[in-house]
C-alpha positions in Angstrom: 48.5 138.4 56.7 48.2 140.0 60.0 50.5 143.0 60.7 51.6 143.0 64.6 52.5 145.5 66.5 55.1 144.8 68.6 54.9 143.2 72.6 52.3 145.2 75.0 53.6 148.7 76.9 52.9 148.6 80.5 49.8 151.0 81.4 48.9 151.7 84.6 46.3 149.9 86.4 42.0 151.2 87.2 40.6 150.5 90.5 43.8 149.6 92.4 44.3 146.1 89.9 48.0 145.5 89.6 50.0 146.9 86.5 48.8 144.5 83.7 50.1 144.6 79.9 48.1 146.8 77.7 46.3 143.9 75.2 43.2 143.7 73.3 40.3 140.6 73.0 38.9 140.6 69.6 35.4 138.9 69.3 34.6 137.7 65.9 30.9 137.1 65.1 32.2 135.1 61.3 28.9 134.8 60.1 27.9 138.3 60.8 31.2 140.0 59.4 30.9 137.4 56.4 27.1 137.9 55.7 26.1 134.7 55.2 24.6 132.0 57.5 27.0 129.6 56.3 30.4 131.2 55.4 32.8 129.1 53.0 36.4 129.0 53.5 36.9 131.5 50.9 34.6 134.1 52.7 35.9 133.5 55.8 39.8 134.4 54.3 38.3 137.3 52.7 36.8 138.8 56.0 39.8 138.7 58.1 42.3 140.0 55.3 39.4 143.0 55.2 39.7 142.9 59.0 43.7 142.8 58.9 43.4 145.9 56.7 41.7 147.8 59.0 43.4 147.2 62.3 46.5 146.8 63.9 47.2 143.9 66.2 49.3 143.4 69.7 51.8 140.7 70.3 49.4 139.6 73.0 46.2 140.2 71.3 43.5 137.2 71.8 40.9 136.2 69.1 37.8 134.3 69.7 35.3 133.1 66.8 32.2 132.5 66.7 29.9 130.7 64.3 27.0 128.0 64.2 28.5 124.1 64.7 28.1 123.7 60.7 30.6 126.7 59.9 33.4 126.0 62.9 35.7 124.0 60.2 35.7 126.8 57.7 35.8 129.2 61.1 39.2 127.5 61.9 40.6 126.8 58.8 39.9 130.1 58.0 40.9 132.0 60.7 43.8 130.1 62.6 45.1 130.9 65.8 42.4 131.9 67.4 40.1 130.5 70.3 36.9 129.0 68.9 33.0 129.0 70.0 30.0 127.4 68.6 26.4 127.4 69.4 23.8 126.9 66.5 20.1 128.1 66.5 19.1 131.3 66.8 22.0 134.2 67.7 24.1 131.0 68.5 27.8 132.9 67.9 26.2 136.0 69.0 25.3 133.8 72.7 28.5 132.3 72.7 30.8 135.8 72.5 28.1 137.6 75.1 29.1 134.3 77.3 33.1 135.4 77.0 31.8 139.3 77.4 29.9 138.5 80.6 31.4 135.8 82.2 35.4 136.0 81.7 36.3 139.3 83.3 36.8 141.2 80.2 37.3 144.2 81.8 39.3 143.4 84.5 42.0 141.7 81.7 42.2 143.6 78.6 42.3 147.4 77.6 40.5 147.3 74.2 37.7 145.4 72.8 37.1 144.9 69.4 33.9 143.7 68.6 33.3 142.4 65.0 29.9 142.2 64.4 26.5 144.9 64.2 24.2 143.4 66.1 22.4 145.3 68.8 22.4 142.4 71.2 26.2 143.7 72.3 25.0 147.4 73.2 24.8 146.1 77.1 27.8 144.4 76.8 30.0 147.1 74.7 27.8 149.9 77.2 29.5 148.2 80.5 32.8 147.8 79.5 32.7 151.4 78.1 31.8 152.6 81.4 34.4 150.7 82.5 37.1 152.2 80.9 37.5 149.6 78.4 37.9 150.8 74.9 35.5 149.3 72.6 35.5 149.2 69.1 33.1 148.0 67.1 34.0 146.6 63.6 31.4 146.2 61.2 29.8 147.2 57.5 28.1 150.3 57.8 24.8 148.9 56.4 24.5 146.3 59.1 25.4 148.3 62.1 23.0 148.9 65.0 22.6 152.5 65.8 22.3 151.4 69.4 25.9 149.7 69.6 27.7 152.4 67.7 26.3 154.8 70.5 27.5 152.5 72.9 30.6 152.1 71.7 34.1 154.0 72.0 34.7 154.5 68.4 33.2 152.1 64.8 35.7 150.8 62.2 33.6 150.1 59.0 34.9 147.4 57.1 33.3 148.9 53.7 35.1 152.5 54.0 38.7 152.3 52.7 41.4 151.6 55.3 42.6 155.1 56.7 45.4 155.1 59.6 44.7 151.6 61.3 43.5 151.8 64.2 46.5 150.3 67.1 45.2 147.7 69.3 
């Protein structure tokens, strides 16, 4: 299901930080990717063999999903192996991934980003580590894209355009 690439090449370190392996964090907003408020299991399968098709992934990769309490199940049933958050209400897995973007030292321990959502609320987030020499990605349908985060971001994978070269991770 998921091609991997394989383990991490050595790169060399920004702001005197000690030589680290190159890896990615990809952030998974499942009800956003899935466009529904309440994804089945079926949906959720569907989005991350779209996802899969898209991108390559790194032996030492790291996945975190996001969803409201009622769709964490199908979120890990759906999407195993990964590292799970869930906050319902309003922008609940969007709050929960900004938490891990803010608060985790993102850029400080991985070299790409992959955010898979299009909601605005991660142009700060996506803008900082950018600036940072992180290399974001943003992976989302072109029709529910924020003009603001693709801006902000390194480069867009859309979801909806046909899988060209994937993009290494």
């Amino acid at each position: 299901m998921l091609r991997v690439i394989s383990g991490g090449t050595r790169c060399p370190p920004g702001g005197g930080r000690a030589w680290f392996p190159e890896r990615a964090l990809h952030l998974i907003d499942i009800e956003n990717l899935a466009g529904a408020g309440k994804p089945s299991l079926d949906q959720i399968r569907g989005v991350q063999g779209i996802y899969a098709g898209h991108l390559t992934f790194g032996a030492l990769d790291q996945f975190v999903v996001a969803s409201s309490r009622l769709t964490l199940l199908n979120a890990a049933r759906g999407w195993p192996k990964a590292r799970y958050r869930a906050r319902s209400g309003p922008n609940g897995a969007d709050l929960e991934l900004l938490d891990v973007l803010w608060h985790e030292d993102v850029d400080t321990r991985f070299t790409r980003v992959m955010i898979g959502s299009g909601d605005g609320a991660f142009t700060p987030a996506a803008a900082s580590l950018t600036t940072a020499g992180v290399h974001v990605t943003v992976v989302s349908w072109r029709g529910s894209l924020s003009s603001r985060l693709a801006l902000a971001a390194s480069e867009v994978v859309y979801l909806d355009a046909p899988p060209s070269e994937p993009v290494a991770a």
